[in-house]
N, C-alpha and C positions, 0 to 999 in steps of 0.2 A: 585635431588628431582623431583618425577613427577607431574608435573603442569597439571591443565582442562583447556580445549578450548573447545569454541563453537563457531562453524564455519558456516556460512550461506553464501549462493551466494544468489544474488538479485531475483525476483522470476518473472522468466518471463511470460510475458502477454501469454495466452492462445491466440489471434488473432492471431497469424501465426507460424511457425516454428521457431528455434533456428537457428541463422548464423553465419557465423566465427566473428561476430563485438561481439555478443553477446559470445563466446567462449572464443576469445582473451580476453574481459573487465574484468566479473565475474566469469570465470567459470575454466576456465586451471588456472591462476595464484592462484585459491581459493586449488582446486586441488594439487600443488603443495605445497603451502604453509602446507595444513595438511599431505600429503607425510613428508617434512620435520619435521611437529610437531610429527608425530609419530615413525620418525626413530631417534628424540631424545627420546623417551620413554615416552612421554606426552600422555596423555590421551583428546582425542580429538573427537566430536560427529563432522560433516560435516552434515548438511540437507540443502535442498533445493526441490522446486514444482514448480507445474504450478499456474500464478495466473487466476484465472479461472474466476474472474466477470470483471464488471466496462463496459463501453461504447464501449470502442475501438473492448472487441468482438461482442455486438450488432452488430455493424457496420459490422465486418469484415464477420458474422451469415446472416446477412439482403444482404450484397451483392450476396452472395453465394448461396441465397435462400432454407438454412437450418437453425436449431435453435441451440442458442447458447450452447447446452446440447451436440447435435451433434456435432461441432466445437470443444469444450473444451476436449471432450474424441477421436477424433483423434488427435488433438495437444497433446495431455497427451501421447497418445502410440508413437507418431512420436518423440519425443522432449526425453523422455525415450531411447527408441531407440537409438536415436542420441549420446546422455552423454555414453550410455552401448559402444559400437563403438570407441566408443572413449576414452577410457576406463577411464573417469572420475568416481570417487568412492565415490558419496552419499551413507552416511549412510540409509537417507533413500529419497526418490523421490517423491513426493507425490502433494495433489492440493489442492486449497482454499473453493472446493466446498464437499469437504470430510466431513461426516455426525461431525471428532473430530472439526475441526476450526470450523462450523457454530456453534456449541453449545460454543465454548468457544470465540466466539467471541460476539457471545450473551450476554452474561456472562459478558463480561466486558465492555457492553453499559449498562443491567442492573443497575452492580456496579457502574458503573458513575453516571447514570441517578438515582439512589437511594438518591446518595451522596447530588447530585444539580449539579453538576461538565456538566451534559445533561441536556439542556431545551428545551421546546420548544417555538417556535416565528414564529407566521406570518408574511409574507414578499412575495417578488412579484419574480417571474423569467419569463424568456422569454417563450413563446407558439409560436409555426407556429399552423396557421391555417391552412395550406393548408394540412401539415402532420396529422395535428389531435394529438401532443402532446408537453408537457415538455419539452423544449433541454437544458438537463445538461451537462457540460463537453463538450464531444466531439463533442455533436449534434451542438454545435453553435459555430460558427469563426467569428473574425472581424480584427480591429485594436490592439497590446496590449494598454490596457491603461497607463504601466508602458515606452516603450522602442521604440514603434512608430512602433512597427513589422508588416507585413501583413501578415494572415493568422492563426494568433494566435487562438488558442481553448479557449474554456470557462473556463476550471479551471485553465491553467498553459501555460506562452509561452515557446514555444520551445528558442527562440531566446535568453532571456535576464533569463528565469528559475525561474521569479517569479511567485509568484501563487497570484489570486485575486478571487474576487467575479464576475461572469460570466456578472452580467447586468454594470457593469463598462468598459464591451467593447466597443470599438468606432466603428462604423457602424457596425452591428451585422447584419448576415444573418445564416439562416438553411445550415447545412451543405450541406442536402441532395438534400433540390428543390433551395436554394439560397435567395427565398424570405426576406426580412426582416420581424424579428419575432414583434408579440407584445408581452406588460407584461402583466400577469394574478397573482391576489394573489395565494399563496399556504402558505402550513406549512410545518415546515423542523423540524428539532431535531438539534441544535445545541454545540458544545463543547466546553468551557470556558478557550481556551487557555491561556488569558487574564490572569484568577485567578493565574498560576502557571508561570509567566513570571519569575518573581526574582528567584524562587526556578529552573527553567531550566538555568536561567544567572550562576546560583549559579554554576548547575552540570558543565555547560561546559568550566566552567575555572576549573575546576579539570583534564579535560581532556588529556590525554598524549597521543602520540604515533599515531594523526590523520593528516592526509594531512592536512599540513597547509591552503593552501585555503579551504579546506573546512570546516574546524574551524573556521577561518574568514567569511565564508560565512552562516555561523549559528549562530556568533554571532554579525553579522551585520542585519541577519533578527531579529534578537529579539530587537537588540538597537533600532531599528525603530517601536518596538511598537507593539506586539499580539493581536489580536483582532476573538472576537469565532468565531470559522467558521462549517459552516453547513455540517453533517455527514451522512443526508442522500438523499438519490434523489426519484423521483417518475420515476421509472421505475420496470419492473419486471424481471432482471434477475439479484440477488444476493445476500445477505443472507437477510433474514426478518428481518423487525424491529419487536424487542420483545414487542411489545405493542399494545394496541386493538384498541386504537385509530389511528394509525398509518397503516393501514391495508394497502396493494399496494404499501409501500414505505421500500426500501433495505436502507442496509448500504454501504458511500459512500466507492469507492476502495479500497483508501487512509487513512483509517480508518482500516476497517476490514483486508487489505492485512496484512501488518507487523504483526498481531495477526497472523498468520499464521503459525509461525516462531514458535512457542509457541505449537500449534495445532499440527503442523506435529513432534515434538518432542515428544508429549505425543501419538502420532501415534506409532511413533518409538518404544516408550518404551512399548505401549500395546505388539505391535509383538513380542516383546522379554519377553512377561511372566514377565514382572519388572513394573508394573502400574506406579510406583512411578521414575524412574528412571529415569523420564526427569527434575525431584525438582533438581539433585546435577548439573545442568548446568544451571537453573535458577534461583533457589533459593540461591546457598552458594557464598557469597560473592568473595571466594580464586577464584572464575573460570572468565577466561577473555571472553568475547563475539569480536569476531572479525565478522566484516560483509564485504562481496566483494560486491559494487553496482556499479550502472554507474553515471552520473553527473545529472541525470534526477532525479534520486531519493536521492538525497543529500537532501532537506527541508524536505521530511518526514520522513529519518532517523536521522534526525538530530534535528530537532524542536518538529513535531506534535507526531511522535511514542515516545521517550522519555517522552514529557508530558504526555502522556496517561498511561505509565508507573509507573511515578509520580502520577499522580495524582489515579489509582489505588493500590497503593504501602501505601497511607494514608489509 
């Protein structure tokens, strides 16, 4: 009997090219796997892009002394390239800056923020003066506050893989001049993790067929407690927030990226004259969703995309 797959590899940062760590992790083993599901007679979509916003290509845009438009569309031809070569077989190849994800990612900060599920809240984050802005995420490094780490970034340490609130870092400096930042109030849009804690406990003890640590490790973040965490930053390179109020402020990576997955599917289906044809991979229950990722993106496919799934799905 022929079974559906959907098959996604993790969706690499547009900041640099693709290397054997990234080839070896998500990308040949995903590669072969749907090889296999197709030469049992399974019907099997494979997608995968570039992730084309968030901080890290600021950064990598800003050293470079071009802009992150420029970066993102040579990384797209290079990193294409690279999978053709190699002769990995995306169904389709695509990026998060693609006219289909930004509208559909739109779309489902809308529906949240309709629902109440997106609020907004005043709250303080760090500023450098010296740079003259915001440092979300990447812009700011200190101590983790969770693991004792040096060097940790504002939204996630590399070290220990948790994610926190960037001003709960211990000795906080700018990435870029080093300074120590102050706080400034700001307004963010936040997402109510919180509301849908039991209903995501509930999904992932359903769950079969995942690396055990990593089940473990998804639902040892929830045992300890959900709490909303803020979706969008004040910078300008990444999708808009759909509101008027909110004008200069994108939505955060980590939010918008996994919508992608979604986006480049209905990409897929438009080029194939089938509009509709990316519903039977996400819409019918009988189809399994398999995803390749690396250990860095274990919490937001495990916790925060789920919920937003959830809680869109009401």
């Amino acid at each position: 009997m022929t079974k559906r797959y959907l098959v996604t590899s993790a969706l690499p940062y547009a900041n640099g090219v693709v290397h054997l760590g990234h080839i070896a992790g998500a990308y040949l083993p995903a590669d072969f796997y749907c090889r296999w599901r197709r030469m049992r007679g399974d019907d099997v979509l494979f997608i995968c892009g570039n992730d084309d916003h968030g901080v890290p290509i600021m950064i990598a845009a800003e050293k470079e002394g071009i802009t992150p438009r420029e970066l993102t569309d040579r990384c797209y031809e290079i990193n294409s390239r690279a999978f053709r070569d190699l002769g990995i077989e995306f169904d389709i190849f695509s990026r998060t800056s693609a006219p289909e994800h930004v509208s559909v990612a739109q779309g489902f900060f809308t529906k949240l923020y309709e629902a109440g599920d997106i609020y907004a809240q005043d709250g303080e984050q760090f500023y450098c003066e010296k740079c003259a802005r915001y440092l979300p995420d990447r812009y700011v490094e200190g101590v983790c506050p969770e693991c004792g780490a040096e060097g940790a970034r504002g939204d996630q340490c590399e070290s220990c893989g948790k994610w926190y609130e960037a001003l709960t870092l211990k000795r906080p400096y700018c990435r870029d001049c080093k300074q120590t930042p102050v706080v400034r109030p700001t307004r963010h849009w936040y997402f109510a993790l919180d509301k849908y804690q039991d209903r995501l406990q509930q999904w992932l003890d359903t769950r079969e067929g995942w690396r055990e640590r990593v089940l473990n490790f998804a639902k040892g973040w929830v045992s300890e407690g959900l709490r909303p965490r803020a979706i969008t930053r004040d910078i300008d390179w990444g999708v808009p927030v759909p509101l008027d109020e909110a004008k200069g402020k994108v939505l955060y990576v980590w939010f918008d990226a996994p919508i992608g997955y979604i986006g480049i599917s209905m990409e897929w289906a438009a080029a194939r004259g089938e509009p509709d044809a990316w519903e039977h991979y996400w819409k019918d229950p009988e189809t399994r969703l398999v995803q390749f990722i690396g250990k860095d993106n274990v919490p937001f496919h495990t916790v925060t995309w789920p919920t937003v799934m959830i809680a869109a799905d009401d």
